[in-house]
C-alpha positions in Angstrom: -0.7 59.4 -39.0 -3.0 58.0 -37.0 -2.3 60.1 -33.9 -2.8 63.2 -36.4 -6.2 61.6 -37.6 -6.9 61.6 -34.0 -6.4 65.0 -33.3 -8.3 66.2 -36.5 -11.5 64.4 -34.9 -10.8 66.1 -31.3 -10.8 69.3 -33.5 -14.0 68.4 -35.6 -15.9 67.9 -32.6 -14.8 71.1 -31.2 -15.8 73.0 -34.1 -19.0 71.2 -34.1 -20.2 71.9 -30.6 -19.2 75.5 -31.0 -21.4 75.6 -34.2 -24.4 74.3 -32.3 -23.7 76.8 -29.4 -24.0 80.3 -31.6 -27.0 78.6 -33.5 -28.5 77.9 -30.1 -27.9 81.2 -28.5 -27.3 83.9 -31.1 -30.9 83.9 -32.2 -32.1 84.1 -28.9 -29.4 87.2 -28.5 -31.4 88.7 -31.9 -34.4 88.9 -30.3 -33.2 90.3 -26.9 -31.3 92.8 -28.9 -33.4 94.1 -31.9 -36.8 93.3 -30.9 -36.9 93.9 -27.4 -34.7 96.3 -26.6 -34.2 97.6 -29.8 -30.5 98.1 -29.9 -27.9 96.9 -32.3 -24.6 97.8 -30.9 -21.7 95.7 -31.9 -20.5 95.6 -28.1 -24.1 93.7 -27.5 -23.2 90.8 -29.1 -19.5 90.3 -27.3 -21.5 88.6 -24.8 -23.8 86.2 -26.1 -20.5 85.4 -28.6 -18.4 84.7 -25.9 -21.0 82.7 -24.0 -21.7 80.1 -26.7 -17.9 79.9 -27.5 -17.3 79.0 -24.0 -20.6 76.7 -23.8 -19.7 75.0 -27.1 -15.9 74.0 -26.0 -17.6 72.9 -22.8 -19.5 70.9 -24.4 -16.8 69.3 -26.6 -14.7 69.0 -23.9 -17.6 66.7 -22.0 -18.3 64.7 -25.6 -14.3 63.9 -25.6 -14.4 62.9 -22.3 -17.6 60.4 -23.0 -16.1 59.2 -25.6 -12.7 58.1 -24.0 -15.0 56.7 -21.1 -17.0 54.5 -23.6 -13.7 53.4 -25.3 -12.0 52.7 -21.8 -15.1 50.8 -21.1 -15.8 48.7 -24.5 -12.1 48.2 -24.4 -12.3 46.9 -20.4 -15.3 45.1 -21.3 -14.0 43.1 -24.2 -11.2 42.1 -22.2 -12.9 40.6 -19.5 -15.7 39.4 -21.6 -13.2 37.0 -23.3 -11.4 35.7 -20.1 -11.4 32.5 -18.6 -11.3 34.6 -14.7 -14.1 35.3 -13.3 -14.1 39.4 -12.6 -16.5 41.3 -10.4 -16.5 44.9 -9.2 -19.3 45.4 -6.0 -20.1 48.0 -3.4 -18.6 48.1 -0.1 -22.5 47.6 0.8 -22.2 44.5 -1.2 -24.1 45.7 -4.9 -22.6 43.8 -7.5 -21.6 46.6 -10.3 -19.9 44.1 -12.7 -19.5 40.4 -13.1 -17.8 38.9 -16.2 -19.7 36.2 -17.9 -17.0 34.0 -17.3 -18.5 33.2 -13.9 -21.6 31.1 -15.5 -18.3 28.6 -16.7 -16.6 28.7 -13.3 -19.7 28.7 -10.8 -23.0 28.0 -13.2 -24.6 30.9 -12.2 -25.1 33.9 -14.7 -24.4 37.5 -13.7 -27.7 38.3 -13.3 -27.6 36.4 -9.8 -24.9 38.5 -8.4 -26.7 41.7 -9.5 -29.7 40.5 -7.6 -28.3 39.3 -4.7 -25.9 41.7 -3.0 -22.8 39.6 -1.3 -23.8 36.5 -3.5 -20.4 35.4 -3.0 -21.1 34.3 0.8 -23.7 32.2 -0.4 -21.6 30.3 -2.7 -18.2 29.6 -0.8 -18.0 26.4 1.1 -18.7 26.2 4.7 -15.3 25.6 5.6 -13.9 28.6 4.4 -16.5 31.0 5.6 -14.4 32.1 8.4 -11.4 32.9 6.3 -13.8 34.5 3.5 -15.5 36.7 6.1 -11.9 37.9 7.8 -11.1 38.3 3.9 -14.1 40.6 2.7 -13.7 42.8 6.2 -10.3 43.8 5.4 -10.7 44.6 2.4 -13.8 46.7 3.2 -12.3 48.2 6.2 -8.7 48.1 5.3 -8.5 49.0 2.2 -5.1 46.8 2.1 -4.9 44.3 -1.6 -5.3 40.5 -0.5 -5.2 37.2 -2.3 -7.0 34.1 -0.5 -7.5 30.1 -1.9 -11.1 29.3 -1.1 -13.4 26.2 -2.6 -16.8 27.7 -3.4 -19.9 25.3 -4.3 -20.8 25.7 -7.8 -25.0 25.3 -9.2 -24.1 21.9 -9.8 -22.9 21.2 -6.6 -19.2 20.4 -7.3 -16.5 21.8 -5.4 -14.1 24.3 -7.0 -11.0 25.9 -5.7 -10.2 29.9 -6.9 -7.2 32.4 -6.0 -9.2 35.4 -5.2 -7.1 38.7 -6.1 -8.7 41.1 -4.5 -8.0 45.3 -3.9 -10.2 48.3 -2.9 -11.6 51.1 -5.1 -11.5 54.4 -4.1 -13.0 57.7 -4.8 -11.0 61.1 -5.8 -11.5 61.5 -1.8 -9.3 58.0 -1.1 -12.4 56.9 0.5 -13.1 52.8 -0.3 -16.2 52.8 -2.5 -15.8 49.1 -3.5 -13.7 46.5 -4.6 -12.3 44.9 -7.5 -11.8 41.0 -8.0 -10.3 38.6 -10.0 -11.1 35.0 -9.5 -8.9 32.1 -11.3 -9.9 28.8 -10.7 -6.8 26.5 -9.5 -8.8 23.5 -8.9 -6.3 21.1 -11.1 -3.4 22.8 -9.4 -4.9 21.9 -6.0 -5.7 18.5 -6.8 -2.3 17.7 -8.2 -1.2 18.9 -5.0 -3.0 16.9 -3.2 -1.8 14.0 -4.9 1.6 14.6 -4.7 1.3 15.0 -1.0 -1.2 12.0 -0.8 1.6 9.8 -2.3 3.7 10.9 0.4 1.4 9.6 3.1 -0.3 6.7 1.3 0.5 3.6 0.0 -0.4 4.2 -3.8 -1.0 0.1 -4.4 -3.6 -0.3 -1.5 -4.2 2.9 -0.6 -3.8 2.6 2.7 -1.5 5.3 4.5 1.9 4.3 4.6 4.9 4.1 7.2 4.8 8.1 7.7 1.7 8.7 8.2 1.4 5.6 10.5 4.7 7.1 12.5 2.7 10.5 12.3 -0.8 9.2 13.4 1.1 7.3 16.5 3.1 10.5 17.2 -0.1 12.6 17.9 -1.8 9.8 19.6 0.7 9.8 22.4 1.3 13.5 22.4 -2.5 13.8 23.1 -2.1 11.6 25.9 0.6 13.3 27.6 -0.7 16.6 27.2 -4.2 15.9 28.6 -1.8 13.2 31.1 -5.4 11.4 31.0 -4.1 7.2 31.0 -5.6 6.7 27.4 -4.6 3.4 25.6 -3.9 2.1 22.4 -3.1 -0.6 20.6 -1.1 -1.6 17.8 -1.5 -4.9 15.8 1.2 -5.7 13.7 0.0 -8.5 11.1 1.5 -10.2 8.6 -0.4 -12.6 5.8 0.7 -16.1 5.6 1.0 -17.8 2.6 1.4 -14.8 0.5 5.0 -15.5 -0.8 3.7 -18.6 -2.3 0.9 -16.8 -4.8 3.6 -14.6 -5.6 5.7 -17.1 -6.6 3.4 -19.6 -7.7 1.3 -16.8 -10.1 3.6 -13.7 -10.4 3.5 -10.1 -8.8 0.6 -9.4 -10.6 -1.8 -11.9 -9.7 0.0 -10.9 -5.4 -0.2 -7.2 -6.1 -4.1 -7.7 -6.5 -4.7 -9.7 -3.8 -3.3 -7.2 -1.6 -5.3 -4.5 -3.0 -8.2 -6.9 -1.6 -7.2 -7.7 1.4 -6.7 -4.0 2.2 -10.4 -3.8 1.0 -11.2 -6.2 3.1 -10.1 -4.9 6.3 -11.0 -1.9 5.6 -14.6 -3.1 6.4 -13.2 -5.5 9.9 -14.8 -4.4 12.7 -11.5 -2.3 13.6 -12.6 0.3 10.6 -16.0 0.4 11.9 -14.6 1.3 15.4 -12.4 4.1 13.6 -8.8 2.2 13.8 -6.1 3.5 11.7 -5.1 0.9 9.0 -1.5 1.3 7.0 0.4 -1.3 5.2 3.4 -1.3 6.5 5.1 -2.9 3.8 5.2 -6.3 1.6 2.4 -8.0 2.8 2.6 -6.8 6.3 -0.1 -4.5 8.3 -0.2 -2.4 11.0 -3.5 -1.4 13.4 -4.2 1.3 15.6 -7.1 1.6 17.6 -8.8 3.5 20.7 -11.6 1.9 20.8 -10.9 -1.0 23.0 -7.8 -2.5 24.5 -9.3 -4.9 26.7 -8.0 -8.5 25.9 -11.6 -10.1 24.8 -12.0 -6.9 22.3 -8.4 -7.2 20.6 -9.0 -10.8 20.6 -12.3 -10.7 18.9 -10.8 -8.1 16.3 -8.6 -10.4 15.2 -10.4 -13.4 14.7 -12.8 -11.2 12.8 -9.8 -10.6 10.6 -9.1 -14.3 9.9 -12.7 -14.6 9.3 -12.2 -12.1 6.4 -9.3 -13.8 5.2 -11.0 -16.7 5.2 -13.0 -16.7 2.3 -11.3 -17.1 -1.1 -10.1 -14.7 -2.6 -11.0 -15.2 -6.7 -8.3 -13.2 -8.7 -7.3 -13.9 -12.6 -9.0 -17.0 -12.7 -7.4 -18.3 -9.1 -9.1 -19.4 -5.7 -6.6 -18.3 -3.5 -6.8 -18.5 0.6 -4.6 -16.8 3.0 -5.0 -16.2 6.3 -3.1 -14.2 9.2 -1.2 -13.9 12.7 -1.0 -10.9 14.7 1.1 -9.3 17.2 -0.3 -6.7 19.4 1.3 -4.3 21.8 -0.4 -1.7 23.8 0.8 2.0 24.9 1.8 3.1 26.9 3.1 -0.4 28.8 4.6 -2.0 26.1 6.2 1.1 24.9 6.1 4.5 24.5 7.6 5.9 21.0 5.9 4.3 17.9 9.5 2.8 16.7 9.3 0.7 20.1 5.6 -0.2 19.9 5.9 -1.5 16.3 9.2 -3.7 17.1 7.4 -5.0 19.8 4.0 -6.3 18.1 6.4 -7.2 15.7 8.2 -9.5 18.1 4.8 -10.8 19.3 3.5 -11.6 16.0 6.4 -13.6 15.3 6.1 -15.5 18.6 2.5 -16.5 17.8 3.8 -17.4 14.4 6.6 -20.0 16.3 3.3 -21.2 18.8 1.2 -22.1 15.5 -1.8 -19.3 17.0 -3.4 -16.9 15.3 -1.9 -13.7 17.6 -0.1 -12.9 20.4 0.4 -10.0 23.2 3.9 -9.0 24.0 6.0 -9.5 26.6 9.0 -8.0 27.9 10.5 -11.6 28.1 10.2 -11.4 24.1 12.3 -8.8 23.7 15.8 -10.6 23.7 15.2 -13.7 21.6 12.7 -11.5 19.6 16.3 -9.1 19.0 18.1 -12.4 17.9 15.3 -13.7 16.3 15.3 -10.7 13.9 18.7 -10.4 13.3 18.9 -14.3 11.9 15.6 -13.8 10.3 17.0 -10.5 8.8 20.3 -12.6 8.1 18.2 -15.9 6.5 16.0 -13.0 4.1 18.9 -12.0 2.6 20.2 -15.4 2.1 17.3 -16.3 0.4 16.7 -13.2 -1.9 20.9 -13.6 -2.9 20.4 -17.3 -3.4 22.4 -18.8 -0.6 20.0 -21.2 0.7 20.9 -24.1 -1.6 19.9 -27.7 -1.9 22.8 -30.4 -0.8 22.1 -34.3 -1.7 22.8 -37.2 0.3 22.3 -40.5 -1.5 20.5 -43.4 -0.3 22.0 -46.6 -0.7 20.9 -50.1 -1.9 22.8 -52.3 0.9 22.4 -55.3 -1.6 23.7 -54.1 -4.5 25.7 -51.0 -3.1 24.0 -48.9 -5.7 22.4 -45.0 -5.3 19.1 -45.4 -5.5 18.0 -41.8 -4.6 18.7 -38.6 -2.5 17.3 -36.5 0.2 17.5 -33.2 -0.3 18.7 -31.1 2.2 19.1 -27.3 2.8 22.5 -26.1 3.5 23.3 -22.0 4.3 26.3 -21.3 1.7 28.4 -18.0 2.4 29.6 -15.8 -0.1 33.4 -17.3 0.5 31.9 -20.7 -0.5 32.2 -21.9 3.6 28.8 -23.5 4.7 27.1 -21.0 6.9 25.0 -21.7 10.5 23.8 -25.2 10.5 20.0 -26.7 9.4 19.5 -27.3 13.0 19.9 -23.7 13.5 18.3 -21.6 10.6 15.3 -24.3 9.6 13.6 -23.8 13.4 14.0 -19.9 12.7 12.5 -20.2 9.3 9.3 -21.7 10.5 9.0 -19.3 13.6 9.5 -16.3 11.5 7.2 -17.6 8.6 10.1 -17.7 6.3 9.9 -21.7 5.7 7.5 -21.2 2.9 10.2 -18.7 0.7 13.1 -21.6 2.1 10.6 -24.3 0.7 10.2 -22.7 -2.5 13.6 -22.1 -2.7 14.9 -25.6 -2.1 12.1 -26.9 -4.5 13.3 -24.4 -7.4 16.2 -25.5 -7.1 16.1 -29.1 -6.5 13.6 -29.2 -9.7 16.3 -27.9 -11.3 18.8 -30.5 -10.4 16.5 -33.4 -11.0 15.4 -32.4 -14.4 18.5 -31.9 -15.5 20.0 -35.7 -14.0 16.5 -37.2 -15.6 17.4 -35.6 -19.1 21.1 -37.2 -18.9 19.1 -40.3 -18.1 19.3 -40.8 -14.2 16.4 -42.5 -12.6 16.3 -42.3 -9.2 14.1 -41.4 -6.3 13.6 -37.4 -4.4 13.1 -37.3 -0.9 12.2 -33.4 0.4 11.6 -32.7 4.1 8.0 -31.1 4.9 8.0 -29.5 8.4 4.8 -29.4 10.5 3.9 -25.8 9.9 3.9 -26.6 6.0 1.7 -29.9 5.7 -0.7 -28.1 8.5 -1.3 -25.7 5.8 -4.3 -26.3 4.3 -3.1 -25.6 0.7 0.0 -27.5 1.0 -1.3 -30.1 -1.1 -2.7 -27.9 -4.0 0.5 -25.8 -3.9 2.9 -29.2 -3.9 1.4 -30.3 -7.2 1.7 -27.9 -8.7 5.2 -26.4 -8.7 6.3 -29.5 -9.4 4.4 -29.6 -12.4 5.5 -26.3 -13.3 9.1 -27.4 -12.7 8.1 -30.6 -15.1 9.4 -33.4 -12.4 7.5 -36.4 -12.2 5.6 -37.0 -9.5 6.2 -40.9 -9.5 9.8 -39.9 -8.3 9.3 -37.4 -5.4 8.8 -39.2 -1.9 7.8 -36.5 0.6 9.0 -37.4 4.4 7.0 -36.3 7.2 7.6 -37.0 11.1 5.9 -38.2 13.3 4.7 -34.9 14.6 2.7 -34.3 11.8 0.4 -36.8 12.1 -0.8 -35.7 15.6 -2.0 -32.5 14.8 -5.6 -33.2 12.9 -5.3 -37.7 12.1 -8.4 -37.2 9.8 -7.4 -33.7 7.4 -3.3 -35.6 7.6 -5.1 -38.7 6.2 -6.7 -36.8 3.3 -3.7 -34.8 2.8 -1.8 -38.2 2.1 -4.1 -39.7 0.1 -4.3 -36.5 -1.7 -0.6 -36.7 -2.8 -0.4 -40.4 -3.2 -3.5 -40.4 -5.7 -1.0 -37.9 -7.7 2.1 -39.9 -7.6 3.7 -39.0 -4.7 5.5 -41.5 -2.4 4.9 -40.7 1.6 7.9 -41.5 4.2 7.3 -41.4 7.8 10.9 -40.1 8.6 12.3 -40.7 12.3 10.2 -43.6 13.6 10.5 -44.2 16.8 11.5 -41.4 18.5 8.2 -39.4 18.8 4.5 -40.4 20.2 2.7 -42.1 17.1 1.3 -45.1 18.5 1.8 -48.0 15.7 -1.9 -47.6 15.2 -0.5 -45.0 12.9 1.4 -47.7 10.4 -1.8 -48.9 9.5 -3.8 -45.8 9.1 -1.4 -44.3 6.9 -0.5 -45.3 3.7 3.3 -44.9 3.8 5.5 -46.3 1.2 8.4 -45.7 3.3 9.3 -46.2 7.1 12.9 -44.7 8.2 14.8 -45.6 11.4 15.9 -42.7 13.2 19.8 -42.5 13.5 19.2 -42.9 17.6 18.6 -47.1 17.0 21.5 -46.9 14.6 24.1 -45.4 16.6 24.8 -48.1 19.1 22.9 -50.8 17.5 26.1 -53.1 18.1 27.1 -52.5 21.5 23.8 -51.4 22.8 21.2 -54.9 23.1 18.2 -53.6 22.9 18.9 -51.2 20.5 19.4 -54.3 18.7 16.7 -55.6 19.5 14.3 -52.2 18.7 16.0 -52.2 15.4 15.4 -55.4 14.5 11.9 -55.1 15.7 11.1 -51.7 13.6 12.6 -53.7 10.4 10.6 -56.9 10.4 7.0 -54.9 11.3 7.8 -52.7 8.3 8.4 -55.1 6.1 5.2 -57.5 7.4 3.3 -53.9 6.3 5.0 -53.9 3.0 7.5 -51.0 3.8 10.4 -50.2 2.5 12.9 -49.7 5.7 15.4 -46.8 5.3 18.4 -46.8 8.0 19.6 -43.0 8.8 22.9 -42.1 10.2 25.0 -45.1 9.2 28.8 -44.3 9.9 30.5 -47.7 10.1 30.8 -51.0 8.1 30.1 -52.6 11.0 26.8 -50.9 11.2 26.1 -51.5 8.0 26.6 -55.2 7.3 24.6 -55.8 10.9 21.2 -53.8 9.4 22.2 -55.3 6.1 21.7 -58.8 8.0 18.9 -57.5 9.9 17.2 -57.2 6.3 17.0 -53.4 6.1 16.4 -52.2 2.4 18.2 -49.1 2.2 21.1 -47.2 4.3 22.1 -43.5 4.7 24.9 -41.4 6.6 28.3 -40.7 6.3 29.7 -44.1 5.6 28.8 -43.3 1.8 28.5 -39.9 1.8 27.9 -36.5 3.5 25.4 -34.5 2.1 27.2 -33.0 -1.3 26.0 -30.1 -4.3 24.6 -31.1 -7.1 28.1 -31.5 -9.0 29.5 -33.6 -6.5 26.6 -35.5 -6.8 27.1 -35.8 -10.7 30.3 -37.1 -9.6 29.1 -40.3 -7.5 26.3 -41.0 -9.9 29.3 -41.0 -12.9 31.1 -43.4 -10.8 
């Protein structure tokens, strides 16, 4: 129907032009005819007749054809009008014959700025596309071959947007390019979710630091570089890891540790390595890796890195938590100290951990490292998963009251279980490698955990008795040892008043003033302070009346041969009746014999220990002896 309605309007207009033809021209004919020439021959008008039919089907045919054009173009127009692309037809000479309004949205500037400015579009693309836009817009004009292209233009209000420009020529009934015809969608959210993906794949998405690949990558190019231009550049690579971190993520959850890193990755973002255009990545938990050109002279790294503590230094204020850390470095430099970055890494790896064993703040690697820096991270790697799978558990060895026979208290002390049950390498063995690798703190943690355990459970079934835990050197030199003592033993609801800590002698030649405050520290919290194999270091007995000890213990060296050996006697003896005069209570170690024990019982010695009463046994065994 409507087709027919259709074709009853072409007809119409037809009709309609023809009419307007004759009325047009037969009048005209009238006069030529009648007046004029005074003729009125039927064959006279054929003519005129035939002239305005053909004139007035010409004309309809040109009205038809204007009105299909107009339709073609409302119809094109509201099409485009209502698009979210932005659509432009232009000149080959750059004359802008149609721009959709859609491009005030996407760019912020109307249509009327493309129609007057030819080849606006140059001015509005983003420098560092230009190139690719100009290669673009000459084939096309040249060409004539359809291309798409993903450009960033600059919008009005200066933000940067990304299109896919579809773009193809227009040619004339000659197949000459007269122009071209665009369509321009903007992909910006598409890009940037692209970028994100592949940002996640190169950064850290916690700190925001790159990551492991892009480190390996960044490395990678670095000595590519240099053996391309064969030029003798340098690098180097510091390999740092935070100390004291496992403890604020034990002590106040993964929360309160994942922000801290985020800060410390702030933080060295602005060291003086960033400044000097290093490469910063966390390379993972709360360890960090450095690359830098800028200087690998010995006095440079060195001042980097004490820059780095100096950041570190101040607390870090986090959930309601003052929190201090600090760091040790290992640094390795290409291309001497290796040339892949798998080799360079290891390597200030292995000379962090050395600096970490000397107590210093970094270290440089040697080639000497390599070997015991091998079996050093195979233990290490060994004691880690000991630790995460709970291996690492506390054993108890009682101390004895040698006048009334009784168990007075234990001293708790680490012991490697394997999974078959067996106990794994010794104390003497693992504990050195703890505290070289910086894993002492997650054993200490452990051990306390544990222990607190134990001890709250024996004080519930109504067991008093004393706690003795070992602290090594690199723990009480910690400046936060104290803070962090107190309270995980609060946490873990044991009483102070029955936890004696025992430090050697060691300890107390490090700083005599800050180890004074430490004790005093603890003691004005409860604690009871040992001084734990006297005798065999370099304390001078200057020391014994400095320190407030509660608690002096003969090493086993005195007891050993204390009856054949005279003046092990006699050393003995000597050790027992000063500690006493200074109000100490004397603890024997390594008593293996009756004989040994009734002679320090005589010599007036307080308590004993050793295998005579007991090797160091778990916590049900220990049940056991208390029971009986």
């Amino acid at each position: 129907m409507e087709k027919l309605v259709q074709q009853i309007y072409s007809v119409e207009q037809y009709v309609k032009f023809v009419f307007w033809a004759f009325v047009l021209i037969l009048p005209f004919s009238y006069l030529q005819f009648h007046i004029v020439q005074s003729s009125s021959r039927l064959v006279d008008w054929a003519i005129p007749t035939v002239v305005a039919l053909i004139f007035g089907l010409g004309m309809g045919f040109l009205s038809r054809r204007s009105d299909v054009h107009k339709k073609e173009h409302a119809i094109f127009k509201a099409v485009v009008d209502f698009s979210l692309e932005f659509t432009f037809v232009r000149s080959v000479e750059g004359k802008y014959e149609f721009v959709s309004p859609a491009v005030k949205d996407l760019t912020g500037y109307s249509p009327e700025d493309f129609y007057n400015t030819p080849n606006f579009m140059d001015a509005i693309v983003h420098p560092e596309d230009g190139c690719d836009w100009s290669s673009h817009v000459h084939n096309v004009n040249e060409n004539g071959k359809p291309e798409k292209v993903e450009l960033r233009i600059i919008t009005k209000r200066g933000e940067i947007r990304w299109l896919e420009h579809l773009c193809g020529p227009i040619h004339n009934s000659s197949g000459e390019i007269i122009g071209v015809r665009s369509t321009n969608i903007d992909i910006t959210e598409r890009k940037l979710s692209a970028q994100k993906v592949e940002r996640l794949g190169l950064y850290d998405p916690l700190t925001d630091l790159p990551n492991r690949r892009y480190l390996n990558d960044y490395m990678s190019q670095l000595i590519i570089k240099s053996e391309q231009r064969d030029s003798g550049e340098r690098f180097a690579v510091f390999f740092v890891d935070l100390n004291r971190f496992k403890y604020v993520n034990d002590a106040h959850g993964h929360s309160v540790g994942d922000q801290l890193l985020k800060e410390v990755a702030q933080r060295f973002k602005t060291s003086c390595l960033e400044s000097k255009k290093a490469m910063i990545a966390r390379f993972g938990g709360d360890e960090f890796v450095f690359v830098t050109k800028y200087s690998v002279e010995t006095e440079s790294i060195q001042d980097c890195v004490a820059q780095i503590n100096l950041l570190l230094e101040a607390p870090f204020r986090i959930q309601g938590y003052k929190l201090s850390i600090g760091a040790t470095a290992g640094v390795a430099v290409y291309p001497q100290d290796g040339l892949t970055p798998e080799v360079l890494i290891k390597n200030a790896d292995a000379a962090m951990y050395k600096a970490k064993s000397q107590g210093l703040s970094m270290a440089f690697f040697s080639h000497e490292m390599t070997e015991h820096a091998t079996e050093m991270v195979d233990l290490q790697s060994r004691l880690r998963g000991a630790l995460n799978r709970g291996l690492i558990k506390p054993f108890y060895q009682p101390l004895i009251d040698l006048k009334t026979g009784k168990t007075m208290g234990v001293e708790v002390l680490a012991r490697w279980v394997t999974d078959d049950g067996s106990i794994g390498p010794s104390p003497a063995v693992f504990i050195p490698v703890s505290e070289e690798t910086g894993l002492i703190w997650a054993l200490s943690e452990a051990m306390i955990a544990q222990a607190g355990h134990d001890i709250v459970g024996w004080q519930k079934e109504g067991v008093q008795m004393k706690y003795s835990i070992n602290v090594s050197a690199r723990q009480f030199a910690d400046d936060n040892f104290c803070t962090q003592a107190i309270e995980q033993f609060e946490r873990l609801g044991v009483d102070p008043k029955t936890v004696q800590i025992e430090l050697t002698e060691s300890v107390l030649l490090n700083n005599t003033e800050r180890s004074l405050q430490k004790i005093q520290e603890l003691k004005a919290r409860g604690f009871l302070i040992a001084l734990d194999d006297f005798g065999t270091g370099f304390a001078s007995l200057h020391y014994l009346t400095l320190f407030p000890f509660d608690t002096l213990k003969v090493d086993r060296a005195f007891v050993t041969n204390i009856i054949e050996d005279k003046r092990q006697f006699a050393i003995a003896k000597s050790i027992i009746n000063l500690a006493h005069d200074l109000d100490l209570v004397v603890v024997a170690e390594g008593i293996e014999t009756e004989e040994q024990r009734q002679v320090l019982f005589d010599l007036g010695c307080d308590i004993g220990q050793g295998y005579l009463f007991s090797r160091p046994v778990a916590p049900s065994f220990l049940s056991g002896l208390l029971v009986a």
